[in-house]
PDB file of N, CA, C and O in Angstrom, chain B, residues numbered from 101:
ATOM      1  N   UNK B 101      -8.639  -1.099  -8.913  1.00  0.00           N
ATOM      2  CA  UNK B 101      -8.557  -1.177  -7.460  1.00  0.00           C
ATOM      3  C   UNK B 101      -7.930   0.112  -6.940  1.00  0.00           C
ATOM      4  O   UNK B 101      -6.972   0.710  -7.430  1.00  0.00           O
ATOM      5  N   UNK B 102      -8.638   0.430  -5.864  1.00  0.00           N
ATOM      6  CA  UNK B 102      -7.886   2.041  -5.334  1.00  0.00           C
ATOM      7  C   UNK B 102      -7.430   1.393  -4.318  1.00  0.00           C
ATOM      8  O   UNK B 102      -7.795   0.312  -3.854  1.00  0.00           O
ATOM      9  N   UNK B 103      -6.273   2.399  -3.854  1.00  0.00           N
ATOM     10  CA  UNK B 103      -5.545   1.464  -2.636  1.00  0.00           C
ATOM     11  C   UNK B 103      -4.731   2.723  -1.792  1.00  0.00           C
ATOM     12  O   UNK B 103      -3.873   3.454  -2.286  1.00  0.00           O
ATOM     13  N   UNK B 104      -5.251   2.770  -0.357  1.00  0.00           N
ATOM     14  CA  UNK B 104      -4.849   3.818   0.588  1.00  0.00           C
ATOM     15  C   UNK B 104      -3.703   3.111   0.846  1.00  0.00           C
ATOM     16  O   UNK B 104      -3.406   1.929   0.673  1.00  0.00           O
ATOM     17  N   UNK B 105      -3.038   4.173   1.350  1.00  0.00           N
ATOM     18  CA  UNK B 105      -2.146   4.112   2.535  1.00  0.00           C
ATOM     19  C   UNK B 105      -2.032   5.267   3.613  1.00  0.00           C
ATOM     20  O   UNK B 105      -2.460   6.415   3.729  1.00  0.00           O
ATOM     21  N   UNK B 106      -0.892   4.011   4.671  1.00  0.00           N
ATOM     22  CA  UNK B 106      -1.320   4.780   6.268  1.00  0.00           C
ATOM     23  C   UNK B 106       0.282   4.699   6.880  1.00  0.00           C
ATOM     24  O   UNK B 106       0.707   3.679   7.422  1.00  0.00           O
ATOM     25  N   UNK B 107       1.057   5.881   6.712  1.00  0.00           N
ATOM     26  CA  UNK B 107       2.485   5.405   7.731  1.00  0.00           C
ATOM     27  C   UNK B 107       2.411   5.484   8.795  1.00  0.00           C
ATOM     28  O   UNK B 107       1.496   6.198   9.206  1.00  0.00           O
ATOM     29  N   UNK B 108       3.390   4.752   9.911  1.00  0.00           N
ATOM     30  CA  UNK B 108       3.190   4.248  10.830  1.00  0.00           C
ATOM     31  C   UNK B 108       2.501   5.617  11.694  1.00  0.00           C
ATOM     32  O   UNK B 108       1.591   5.551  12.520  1.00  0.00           O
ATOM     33  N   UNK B 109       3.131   6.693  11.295  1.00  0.00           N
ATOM     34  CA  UNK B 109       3.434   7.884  12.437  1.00  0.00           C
ATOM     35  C   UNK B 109       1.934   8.730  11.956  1.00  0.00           C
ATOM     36  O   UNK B 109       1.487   9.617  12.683  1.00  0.00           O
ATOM     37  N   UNK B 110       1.263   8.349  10.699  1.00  0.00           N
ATOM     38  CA  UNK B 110      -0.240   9.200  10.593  1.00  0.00           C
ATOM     39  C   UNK B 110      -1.425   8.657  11.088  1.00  0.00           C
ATOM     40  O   UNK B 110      -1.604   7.448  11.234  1.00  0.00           O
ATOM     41  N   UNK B 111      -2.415   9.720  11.407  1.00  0.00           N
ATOM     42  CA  UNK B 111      -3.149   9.385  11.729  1.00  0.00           C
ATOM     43  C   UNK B 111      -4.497   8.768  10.383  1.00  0.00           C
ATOM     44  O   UNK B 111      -5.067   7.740  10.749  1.00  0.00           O
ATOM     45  N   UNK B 112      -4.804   9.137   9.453  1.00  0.00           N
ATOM     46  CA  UNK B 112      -5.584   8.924   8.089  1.00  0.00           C
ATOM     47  C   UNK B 112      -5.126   8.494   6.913  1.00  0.00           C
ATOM     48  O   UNK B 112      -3.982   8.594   6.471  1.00  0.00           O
ATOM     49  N   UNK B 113      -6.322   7.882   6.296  1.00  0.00           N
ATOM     50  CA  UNK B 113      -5.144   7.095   5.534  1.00  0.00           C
ATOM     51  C   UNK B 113      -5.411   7.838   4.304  1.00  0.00           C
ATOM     52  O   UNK B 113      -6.197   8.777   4.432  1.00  0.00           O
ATOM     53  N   UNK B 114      -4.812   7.571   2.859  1.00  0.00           N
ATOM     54  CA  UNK B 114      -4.662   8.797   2.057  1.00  0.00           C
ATOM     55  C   UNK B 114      -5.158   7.865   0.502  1.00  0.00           C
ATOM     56  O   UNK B 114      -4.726   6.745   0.230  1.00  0.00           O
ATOM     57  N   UNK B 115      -5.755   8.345  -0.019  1.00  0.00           N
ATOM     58  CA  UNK B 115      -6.182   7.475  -1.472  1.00  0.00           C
ATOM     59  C   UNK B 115      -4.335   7.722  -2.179  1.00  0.00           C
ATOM     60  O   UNK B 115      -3.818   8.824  -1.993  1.00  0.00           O
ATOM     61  N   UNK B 116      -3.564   6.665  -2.906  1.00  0.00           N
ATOM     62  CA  UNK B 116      -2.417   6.783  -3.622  1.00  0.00           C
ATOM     63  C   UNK B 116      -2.473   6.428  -4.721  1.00  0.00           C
ATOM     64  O   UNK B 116      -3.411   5.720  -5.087  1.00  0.00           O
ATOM     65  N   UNK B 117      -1.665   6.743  -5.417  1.00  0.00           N
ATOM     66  CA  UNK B 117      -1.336   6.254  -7.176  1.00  0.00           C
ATOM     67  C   UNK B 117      -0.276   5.433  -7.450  1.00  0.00           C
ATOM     68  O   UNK B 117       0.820   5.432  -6.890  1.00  0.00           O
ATOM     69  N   UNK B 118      -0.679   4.705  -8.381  1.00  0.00           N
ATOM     70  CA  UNK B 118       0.323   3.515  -8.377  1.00  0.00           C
ATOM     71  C   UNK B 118       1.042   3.849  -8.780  1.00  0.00           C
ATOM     72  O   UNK B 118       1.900   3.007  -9.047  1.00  0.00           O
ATOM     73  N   UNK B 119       1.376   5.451  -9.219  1.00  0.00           N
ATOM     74  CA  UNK B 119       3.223   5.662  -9.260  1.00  0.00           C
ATOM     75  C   UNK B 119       3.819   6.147  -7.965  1.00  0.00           C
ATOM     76  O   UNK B 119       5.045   6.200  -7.868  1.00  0.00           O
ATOM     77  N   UNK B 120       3.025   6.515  -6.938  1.00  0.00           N
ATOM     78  CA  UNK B 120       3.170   6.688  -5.868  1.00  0.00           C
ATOM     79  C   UNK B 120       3.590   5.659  -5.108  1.00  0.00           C
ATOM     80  O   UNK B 120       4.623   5.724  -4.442  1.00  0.00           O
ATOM     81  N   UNK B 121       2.687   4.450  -5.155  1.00  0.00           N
ATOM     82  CA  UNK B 121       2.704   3.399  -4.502  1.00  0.00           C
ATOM     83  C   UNK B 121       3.953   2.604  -4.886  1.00  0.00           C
ATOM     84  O   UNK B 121       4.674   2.170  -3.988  1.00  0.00           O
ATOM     85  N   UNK B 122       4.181   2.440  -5.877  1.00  0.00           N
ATOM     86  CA  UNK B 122       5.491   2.547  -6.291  1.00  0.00           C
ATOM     87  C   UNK B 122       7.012   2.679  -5.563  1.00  0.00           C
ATOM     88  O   UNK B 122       7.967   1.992  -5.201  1.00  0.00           O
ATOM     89  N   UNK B 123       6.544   4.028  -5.616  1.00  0.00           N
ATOM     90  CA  UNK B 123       8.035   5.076  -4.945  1.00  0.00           C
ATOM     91  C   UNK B 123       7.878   4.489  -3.862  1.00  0.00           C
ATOM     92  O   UNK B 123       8.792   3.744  -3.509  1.00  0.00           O
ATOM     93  N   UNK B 124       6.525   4.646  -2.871  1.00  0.00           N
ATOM     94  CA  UNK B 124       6.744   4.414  -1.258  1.00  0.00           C
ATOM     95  C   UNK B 124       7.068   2.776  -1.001  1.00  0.00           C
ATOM     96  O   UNK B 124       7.508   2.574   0.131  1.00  0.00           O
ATOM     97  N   UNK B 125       6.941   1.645  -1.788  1.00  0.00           N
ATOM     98  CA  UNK B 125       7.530   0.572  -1.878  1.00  0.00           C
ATOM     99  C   UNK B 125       8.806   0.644  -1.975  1.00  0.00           C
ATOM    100  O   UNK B 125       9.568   0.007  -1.248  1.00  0.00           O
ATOM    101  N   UNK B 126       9.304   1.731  -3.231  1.00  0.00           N
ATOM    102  CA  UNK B 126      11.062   1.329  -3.615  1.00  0.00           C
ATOM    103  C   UNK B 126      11.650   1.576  -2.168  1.00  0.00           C
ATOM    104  O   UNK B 126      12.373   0.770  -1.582  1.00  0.00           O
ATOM    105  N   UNK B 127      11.215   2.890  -1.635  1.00  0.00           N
ATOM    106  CA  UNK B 127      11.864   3.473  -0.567  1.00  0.00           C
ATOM    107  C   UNK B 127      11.537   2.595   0.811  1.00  0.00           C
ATOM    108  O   UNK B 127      12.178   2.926   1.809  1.00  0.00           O
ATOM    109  N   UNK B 128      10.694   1.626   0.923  1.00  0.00           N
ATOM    110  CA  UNK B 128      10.476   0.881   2.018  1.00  0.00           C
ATOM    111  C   UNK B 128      11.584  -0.340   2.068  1.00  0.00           C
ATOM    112  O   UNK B 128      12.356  -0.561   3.002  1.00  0.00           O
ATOM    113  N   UNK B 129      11.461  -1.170   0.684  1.00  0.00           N
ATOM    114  CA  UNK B 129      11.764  -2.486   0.599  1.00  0.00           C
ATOM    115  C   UNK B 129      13.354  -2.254   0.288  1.00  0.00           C
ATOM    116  O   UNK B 129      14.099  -3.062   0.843  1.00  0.00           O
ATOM    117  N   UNK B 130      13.981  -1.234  -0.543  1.00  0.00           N
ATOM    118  CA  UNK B 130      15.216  -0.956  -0.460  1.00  0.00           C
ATOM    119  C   UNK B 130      15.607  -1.728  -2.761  1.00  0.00           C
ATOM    120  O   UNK B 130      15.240  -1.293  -3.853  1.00  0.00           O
ATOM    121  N   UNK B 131      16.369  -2.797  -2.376  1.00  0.00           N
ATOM    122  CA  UNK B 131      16.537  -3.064  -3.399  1.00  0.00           C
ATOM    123  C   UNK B 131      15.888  -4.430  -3.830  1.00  0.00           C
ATOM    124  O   UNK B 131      16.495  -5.301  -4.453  1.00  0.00           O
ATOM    125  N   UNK B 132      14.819  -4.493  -3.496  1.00  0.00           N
ATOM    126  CA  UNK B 132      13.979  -5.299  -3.375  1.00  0.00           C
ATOM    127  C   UNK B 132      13.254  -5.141  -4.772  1.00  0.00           C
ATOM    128  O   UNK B 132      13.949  -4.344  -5.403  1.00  0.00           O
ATOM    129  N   UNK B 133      12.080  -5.568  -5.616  1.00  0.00           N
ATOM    130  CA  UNK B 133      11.359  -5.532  -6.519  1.00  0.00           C
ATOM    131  C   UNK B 133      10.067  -4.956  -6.336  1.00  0.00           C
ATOM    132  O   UNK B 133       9.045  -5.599  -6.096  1.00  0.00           O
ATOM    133  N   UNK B 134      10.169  -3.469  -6.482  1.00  0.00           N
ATOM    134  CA  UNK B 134       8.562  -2.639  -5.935  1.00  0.00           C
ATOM    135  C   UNK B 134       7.541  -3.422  -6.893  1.00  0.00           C
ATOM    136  O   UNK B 134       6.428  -3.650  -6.420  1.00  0.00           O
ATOM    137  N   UNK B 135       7.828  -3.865  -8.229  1.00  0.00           N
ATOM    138  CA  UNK B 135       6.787  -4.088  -9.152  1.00  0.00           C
ATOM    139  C   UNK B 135       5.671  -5.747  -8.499  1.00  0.00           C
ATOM    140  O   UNK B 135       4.468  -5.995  -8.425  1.00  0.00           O
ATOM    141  N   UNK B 136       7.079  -6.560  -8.134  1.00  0.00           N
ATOM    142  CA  UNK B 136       6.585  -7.509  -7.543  1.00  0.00           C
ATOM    143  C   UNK B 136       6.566  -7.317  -6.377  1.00  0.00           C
ATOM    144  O   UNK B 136       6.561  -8.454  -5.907  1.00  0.00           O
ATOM    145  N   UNK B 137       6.551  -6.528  -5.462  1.00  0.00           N
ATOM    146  CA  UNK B 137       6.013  -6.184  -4.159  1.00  0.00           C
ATOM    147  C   UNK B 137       4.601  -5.566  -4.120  1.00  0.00           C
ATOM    148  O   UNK B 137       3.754  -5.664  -3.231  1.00  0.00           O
ATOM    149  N   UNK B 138       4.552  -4.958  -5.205  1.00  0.00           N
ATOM    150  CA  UNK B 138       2.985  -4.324  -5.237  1.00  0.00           C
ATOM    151  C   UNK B 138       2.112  -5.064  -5.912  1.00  0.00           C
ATOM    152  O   UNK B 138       0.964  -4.630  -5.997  1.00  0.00           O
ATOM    153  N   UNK B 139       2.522  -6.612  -6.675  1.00  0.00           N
ATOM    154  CA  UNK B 139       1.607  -7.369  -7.091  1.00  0.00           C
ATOM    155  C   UNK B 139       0.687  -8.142  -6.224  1.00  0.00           C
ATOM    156  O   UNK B 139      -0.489  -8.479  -6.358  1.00  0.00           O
ATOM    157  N   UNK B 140       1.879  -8.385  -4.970  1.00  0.00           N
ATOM    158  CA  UNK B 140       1.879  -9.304  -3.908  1.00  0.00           C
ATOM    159  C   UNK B 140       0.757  -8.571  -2.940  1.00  0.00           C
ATOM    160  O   UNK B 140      -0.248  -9.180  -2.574  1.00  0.00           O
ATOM    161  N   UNK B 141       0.990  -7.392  -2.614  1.00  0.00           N
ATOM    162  CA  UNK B 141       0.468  -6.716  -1.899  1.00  0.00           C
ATOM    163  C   UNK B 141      -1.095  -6.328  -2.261  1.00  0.00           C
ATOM    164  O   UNK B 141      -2.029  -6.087  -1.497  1.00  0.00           O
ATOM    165  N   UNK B 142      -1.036  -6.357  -3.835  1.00  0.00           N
ATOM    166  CA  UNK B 142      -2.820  -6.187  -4.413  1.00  0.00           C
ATOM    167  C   UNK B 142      -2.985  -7.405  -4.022  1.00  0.00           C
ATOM    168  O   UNK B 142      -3.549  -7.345  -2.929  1.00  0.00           O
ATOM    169  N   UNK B 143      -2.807  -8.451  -4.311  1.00  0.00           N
ATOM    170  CA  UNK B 143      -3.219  -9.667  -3.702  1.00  0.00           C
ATOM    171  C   UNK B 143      -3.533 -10.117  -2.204  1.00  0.00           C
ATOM    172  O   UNK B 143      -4.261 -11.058  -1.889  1.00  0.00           O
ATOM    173  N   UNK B 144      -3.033  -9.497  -1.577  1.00  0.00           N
ATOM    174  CA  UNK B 144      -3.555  -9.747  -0.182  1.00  0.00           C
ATOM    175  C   UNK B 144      -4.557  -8.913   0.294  1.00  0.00           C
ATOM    176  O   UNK B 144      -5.439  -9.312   1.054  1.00  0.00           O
ATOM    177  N   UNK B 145      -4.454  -7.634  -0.167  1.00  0.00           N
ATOM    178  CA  UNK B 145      -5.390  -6.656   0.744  1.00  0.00           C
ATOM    179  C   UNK B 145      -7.163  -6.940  -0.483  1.00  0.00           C
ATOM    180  O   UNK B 145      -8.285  -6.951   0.022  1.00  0.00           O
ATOM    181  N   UNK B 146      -6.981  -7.073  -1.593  1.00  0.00           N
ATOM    182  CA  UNK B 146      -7.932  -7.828  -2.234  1.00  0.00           C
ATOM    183  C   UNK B 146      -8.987  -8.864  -1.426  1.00  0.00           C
ATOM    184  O   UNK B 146      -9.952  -9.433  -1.936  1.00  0.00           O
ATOM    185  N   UNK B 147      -8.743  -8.913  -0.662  1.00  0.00           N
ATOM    186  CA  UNK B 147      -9.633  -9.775   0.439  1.00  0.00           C
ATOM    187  C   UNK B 147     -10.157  -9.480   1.508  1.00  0.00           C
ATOM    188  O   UNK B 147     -10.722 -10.219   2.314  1.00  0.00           O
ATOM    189  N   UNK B 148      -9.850  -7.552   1.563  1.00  0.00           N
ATOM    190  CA  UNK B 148      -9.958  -7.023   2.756  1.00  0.00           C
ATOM    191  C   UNK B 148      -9.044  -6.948   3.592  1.00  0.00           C
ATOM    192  O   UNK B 148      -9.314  -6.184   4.519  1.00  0.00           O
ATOM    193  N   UNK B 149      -7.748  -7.587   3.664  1.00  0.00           N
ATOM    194  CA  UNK B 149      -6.887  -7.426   4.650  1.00  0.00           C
ATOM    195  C   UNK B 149      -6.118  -5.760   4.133  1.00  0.00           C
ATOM    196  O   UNK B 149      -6.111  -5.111   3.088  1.00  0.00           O
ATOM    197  N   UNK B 150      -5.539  -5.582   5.512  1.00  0.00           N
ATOM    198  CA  UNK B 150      -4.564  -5.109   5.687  1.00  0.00           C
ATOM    199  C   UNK B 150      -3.004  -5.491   5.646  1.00  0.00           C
ATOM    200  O   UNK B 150      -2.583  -6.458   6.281  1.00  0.00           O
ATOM    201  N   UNK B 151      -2.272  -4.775   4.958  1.00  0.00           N
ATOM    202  CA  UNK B 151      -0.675  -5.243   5.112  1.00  0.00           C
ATOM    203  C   UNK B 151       0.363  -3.799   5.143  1.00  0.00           C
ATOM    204  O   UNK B 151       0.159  -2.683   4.666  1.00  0.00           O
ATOM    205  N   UNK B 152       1.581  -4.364   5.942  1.00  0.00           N
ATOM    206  CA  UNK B 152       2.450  -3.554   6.183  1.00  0.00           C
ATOM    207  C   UNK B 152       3.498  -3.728   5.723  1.00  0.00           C
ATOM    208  O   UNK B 152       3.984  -4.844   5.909  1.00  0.00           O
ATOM    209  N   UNK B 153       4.213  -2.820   5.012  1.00  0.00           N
ATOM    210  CA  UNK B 153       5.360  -3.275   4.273  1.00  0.00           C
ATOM    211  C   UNK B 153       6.601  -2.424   4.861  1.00  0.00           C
ATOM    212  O   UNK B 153       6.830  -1.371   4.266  1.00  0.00           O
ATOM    213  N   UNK B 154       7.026  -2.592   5.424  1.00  0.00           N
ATOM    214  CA  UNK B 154       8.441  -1.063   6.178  1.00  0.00           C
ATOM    215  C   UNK B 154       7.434  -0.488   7.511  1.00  0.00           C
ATOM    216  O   UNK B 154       7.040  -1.201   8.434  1.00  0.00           O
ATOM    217  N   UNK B 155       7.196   0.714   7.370  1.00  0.00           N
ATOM    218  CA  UNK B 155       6.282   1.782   8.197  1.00  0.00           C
ATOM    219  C   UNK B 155       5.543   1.968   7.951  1.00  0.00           C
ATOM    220  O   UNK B 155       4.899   2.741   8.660  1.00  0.00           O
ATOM    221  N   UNK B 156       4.771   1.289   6.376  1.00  0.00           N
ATOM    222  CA  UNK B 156       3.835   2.077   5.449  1.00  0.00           C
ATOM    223  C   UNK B 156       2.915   0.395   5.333  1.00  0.00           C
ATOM    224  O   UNK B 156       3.256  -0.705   4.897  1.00  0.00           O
ATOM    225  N   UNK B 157       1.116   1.138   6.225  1.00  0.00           N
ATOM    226  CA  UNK B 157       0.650   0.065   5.729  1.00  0.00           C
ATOM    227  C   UNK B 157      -0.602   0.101   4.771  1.00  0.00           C
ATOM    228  O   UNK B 157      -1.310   1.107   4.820  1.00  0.00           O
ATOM    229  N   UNK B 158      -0.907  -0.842   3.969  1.00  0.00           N
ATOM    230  CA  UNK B 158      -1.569  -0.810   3.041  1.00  0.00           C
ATOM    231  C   UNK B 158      -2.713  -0.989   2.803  1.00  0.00           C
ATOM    232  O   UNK B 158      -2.981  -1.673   3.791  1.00  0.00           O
ATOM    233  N   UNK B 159      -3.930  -0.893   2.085  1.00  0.00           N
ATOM    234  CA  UNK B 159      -5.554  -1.613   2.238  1.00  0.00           C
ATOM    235  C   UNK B 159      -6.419  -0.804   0.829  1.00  0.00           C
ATOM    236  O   UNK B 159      -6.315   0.336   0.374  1.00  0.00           O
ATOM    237  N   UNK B 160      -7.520  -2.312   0.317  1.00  0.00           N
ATOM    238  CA  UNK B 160      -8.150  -1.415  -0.407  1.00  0.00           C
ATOM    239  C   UNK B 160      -9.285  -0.315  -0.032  1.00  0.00           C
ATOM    240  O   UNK B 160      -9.820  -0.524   1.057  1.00  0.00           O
ATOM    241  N   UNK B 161      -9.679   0.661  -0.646  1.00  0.00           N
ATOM    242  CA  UNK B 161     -10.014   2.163  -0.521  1.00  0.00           C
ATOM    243  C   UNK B 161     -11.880   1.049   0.120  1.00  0.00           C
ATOM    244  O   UNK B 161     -12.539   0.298  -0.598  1.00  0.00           O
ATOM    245  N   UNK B 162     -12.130   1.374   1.458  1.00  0.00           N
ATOM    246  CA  UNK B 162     -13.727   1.041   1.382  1.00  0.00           C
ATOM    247  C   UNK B 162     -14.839   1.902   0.495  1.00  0.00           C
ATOM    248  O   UNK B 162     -14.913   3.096   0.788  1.00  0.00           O
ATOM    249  N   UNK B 163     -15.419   1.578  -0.206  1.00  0.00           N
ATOM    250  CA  UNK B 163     -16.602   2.031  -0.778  1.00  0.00           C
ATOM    251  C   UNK B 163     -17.384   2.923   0.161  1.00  0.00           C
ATOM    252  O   UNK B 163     -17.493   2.789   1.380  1.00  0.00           O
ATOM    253  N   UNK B 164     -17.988   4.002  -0.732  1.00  0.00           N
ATOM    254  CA  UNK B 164     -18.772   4.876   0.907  1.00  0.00           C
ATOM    255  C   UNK B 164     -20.212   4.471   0.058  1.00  0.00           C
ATOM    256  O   UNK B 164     -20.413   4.203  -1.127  1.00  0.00           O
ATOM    257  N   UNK B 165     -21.024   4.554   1.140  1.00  0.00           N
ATOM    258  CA  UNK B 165     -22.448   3.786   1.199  1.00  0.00           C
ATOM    259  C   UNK B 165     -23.438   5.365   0.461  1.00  0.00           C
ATOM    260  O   UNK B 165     -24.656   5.306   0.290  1.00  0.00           O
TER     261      UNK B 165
END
């Protein structure tokens, strides 16, 4: 699964790496569990949604035609 992200203040959203995705979780959620925050989070946007976690929101990468 590829998975963009978009902070609040950009305009495009950016293909990330899940060591990336990672970091921008630790630094959102604080002392929270990035590993189980980013399980949670493949799980929702997996359906097409969108989610926001801090400033930073999340979605899987659309396929280009």
């Amino acid at each position: 699964m590829k998975i963009e992200t978009k902070y609040s203040y950009e305009k495009t959203w950016s293909l990330t790496s899940e060591a990336d995705l990672l970091k921008i979780i630790a630094e959102e959620v604080g002392d929270a569990d990035p590993e189980g925050t980013l399980v949670y989070i493949k799980e929702v946007i997996k359906t097409g949604k969108e989610i926001t976690v801090g400033s930073c929101k999340f979605r899987v990468k659309k396929e280009e035609k």
